[in-house]
C-alpha positions in Angstrom: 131.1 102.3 57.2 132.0 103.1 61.2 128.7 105.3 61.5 127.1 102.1 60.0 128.4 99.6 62.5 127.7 102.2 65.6 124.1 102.3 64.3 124.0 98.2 63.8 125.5 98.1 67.2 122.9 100.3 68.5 120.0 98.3 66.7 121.5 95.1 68.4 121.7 96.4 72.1 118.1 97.6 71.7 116.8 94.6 70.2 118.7 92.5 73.2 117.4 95.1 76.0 113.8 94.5 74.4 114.4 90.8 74.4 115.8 91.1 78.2 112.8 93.0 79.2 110.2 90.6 77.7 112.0 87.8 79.7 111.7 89.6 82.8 107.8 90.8 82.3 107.4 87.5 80.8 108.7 85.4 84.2 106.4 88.4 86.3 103.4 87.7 84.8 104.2 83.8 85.0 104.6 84.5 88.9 101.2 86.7 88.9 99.5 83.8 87.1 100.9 80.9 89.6 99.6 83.0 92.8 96.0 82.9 90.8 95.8 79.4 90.2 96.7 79.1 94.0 94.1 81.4 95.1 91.4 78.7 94.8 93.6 76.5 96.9 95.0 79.1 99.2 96.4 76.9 102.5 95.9 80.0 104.3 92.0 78.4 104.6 93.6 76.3 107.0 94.7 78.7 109.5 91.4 80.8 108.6 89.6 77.4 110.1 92.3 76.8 113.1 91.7 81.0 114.0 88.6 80.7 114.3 88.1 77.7 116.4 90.8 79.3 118.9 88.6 82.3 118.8 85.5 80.6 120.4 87.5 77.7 122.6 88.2 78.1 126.2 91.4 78.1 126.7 94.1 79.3 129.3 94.0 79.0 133.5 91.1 81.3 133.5 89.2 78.9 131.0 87.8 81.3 128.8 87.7 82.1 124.8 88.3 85.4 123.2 84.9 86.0 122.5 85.2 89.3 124.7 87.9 90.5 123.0 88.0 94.3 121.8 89.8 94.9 118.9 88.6 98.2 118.1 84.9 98.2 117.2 83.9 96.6 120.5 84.0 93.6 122.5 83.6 90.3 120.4 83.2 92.3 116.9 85.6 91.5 114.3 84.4 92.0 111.2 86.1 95.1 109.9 88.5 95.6 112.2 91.6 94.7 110.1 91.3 97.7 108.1 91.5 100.2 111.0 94.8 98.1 112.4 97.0 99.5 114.3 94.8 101.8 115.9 95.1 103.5 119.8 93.6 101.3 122.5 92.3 103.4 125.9 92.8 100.3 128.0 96.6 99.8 127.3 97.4 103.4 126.3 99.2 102.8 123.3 98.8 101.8 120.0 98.6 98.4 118.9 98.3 96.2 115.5 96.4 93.0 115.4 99.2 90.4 116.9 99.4 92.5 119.7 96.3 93.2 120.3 95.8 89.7 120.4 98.4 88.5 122.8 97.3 91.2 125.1 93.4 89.8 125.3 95.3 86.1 125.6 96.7 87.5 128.7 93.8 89.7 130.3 91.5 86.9 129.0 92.3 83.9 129.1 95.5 83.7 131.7 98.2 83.5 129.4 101.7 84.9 129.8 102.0 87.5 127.0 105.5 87.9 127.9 106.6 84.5 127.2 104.3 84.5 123.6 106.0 87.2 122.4 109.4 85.8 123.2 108.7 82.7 121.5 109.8 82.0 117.9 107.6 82.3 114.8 105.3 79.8 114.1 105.8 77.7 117.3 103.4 77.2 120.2 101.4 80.4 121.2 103.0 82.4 118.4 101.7 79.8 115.5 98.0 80.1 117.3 98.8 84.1 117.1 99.2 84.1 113.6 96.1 81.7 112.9 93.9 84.3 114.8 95.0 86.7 113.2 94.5 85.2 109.6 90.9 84.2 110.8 90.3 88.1 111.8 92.1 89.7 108.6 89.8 87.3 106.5 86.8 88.8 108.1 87.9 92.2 106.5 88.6 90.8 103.4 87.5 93.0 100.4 87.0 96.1 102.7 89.3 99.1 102.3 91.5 100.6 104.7 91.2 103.5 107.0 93.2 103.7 109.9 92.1 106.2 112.7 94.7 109.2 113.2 92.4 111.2 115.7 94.6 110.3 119.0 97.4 111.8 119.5 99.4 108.7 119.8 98.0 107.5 116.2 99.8 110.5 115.0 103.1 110.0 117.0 103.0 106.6 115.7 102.2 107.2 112.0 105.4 109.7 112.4 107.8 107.3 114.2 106.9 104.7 111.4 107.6 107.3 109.1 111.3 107.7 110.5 111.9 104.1 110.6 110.6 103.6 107.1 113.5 105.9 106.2 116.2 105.3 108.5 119.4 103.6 107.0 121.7 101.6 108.7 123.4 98.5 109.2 126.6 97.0 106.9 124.7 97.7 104.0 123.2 101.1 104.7 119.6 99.9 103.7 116.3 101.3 104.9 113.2 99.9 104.1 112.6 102.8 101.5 116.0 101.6 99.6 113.6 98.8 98.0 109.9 100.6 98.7 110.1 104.2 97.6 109.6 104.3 94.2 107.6 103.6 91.3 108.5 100.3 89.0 111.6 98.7 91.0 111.8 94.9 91.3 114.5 92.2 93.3 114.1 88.9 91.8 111.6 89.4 88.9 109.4 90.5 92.3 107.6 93.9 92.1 108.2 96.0 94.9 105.6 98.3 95.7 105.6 101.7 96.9 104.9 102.2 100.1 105.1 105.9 100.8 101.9 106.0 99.0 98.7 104.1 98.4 100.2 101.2 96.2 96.5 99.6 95.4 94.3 97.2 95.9 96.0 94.1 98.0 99.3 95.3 97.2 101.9 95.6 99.9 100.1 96.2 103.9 96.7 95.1 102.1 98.3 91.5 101.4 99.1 90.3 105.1 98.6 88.1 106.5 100.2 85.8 103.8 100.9 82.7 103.0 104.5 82.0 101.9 104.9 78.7 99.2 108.3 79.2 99.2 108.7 77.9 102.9 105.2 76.5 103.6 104.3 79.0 106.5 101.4 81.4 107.9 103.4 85.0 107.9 101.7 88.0 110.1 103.3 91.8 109.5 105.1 91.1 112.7 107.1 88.2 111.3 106.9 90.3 107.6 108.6 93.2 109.0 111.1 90.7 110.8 112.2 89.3 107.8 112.5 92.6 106.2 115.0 93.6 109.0 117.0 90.6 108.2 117.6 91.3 104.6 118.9 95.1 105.7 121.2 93.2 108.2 120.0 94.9 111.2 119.1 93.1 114.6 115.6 91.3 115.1 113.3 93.8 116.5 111.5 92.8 119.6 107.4 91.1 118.8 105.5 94.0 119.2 107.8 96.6 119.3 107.5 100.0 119.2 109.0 100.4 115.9 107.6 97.7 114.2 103.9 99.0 115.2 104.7 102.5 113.6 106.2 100.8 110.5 102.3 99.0 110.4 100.8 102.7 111.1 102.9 104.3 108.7 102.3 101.9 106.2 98.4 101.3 106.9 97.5 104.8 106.5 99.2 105.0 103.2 97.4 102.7 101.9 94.2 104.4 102.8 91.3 103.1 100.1 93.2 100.1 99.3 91.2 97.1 99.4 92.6 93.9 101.7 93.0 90.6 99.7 94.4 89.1 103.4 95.0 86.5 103.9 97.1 86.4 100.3 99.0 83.9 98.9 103.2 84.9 98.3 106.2 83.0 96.7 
């Protein structure tokens, strides 16, 4: 009679993990099927517009548009230059991602103070016409698979100081962005988390940003992504821009070599 009610216990806790399980791939796949009847809808088509006009307008005390600007293929060219982001730029001698690179040809081009856009807060002024060129430009890429250069060697120094980062733990919690993106099949929130230490496949993860966010109504770049992502680990704001938050993009970017972009994508 005992070895009968252990096995009936067992049966019951199997049957209720099972039930549990279908719940929670039930309420993922609800999620997955929201984003696609979004897609057709995307809001993100209205920053794609808003980019794109700032692109060509002349703007700025030197009255110009960013027509000029190099992003990495050559002045003016930007399709397919979101898949080779962040990438080292001669003129600066650094590497930059998109955002940067486009406050920096706001400031040699047109007149602005870079400075002051990247002290000012998401989606406000400068910053929200930052984010809209850069959801124009990602768009431009859209479908095309990533390859980021690592021939310089500051591509490589930055590939390896996003690599630290990515791992580094810290803060009250002791999180690093690898506590929730290092492995196979974990989830926060009925929300898959991808693996970023590898490639984690098509418009998945680096290859879905740009993105727009239902859950608060806003255009989200990486730069205000990885933000965010400090915030949930409890560690101070990094700077725009920054060093570190440039090598997470590296890291991440050439992980996700042969991944196709889906940018600008459509998040909870």
């Amino acid at each position: 009679m005992r070895q009968l009610t252990i096995v009936g216990i067992a049966i019951c806790a199997a049957m209720a993990a099972g039930t549990l399980w279908a719940q929670a791939k039930s309420a993922a796949d609800s999620i997955a099927e929201y984003r696609k009847l979004l897609e057709d809808g995307n809001p993100a088509e209205l920053f794609e517009a808003k980019g794109e006009g700032l692109w060509k307008q002349k703007r700025g005390p030197k009255n110009a548009s960013l027509e000029a600007c190099d992003l990495g293929k050559g002045p003016g060219v930007v399709k397919g230059v979101f898949v080779e982001l962040p990438r080292y730029f001669a003129d600066t001698g650094k590497v930059m991602d998109l955002e940067t690179r486009l406050v920096h040809c706001m400031s040699t081009l047109q007149g602005l103070d870079g400075a002051a856009i990247a002290k000012t807060r998401f989606g406000q002024g400068e910053m929200a016409n930052v984010t809209a060129l850069a959801t124009w430009v990602a768009t431009e890429s859209r479908g095309m698979r990533f390859n980021l250069p690592q021939a310089h060697p500051e591509e490589r120094r930055s590939f390896e100081i996003g690599k630290r980062a990515f791992f580094y733990r810290g803060g009250t919690h002791d999180f690093s962005c690898a506590a929730c993106h290092a492995v196979d099949g974990q989830r926060i929130r009925l929300q898959d988390l991808p693996n970023l230490t590898k490639n984690p496949g098509d418009g998945v993860g680096f290859a879905a940003w740009p993105a727009y966010r239902v859950s608060n109504g806003e255009m989200w770049g990486m730069q205000l992504r990885l933000n965010d992502c400090y915030r949930q680990q409890r560690f101070p704001y990094p700077g725009f821009g920054s060093e570190v938050t440039v090598a997470l993009g590296t890291y991440m970017g050439v992980n996700a070599k042969g991944a196709a972009s889906i940018a600008p994508a459509i998040k909870r």
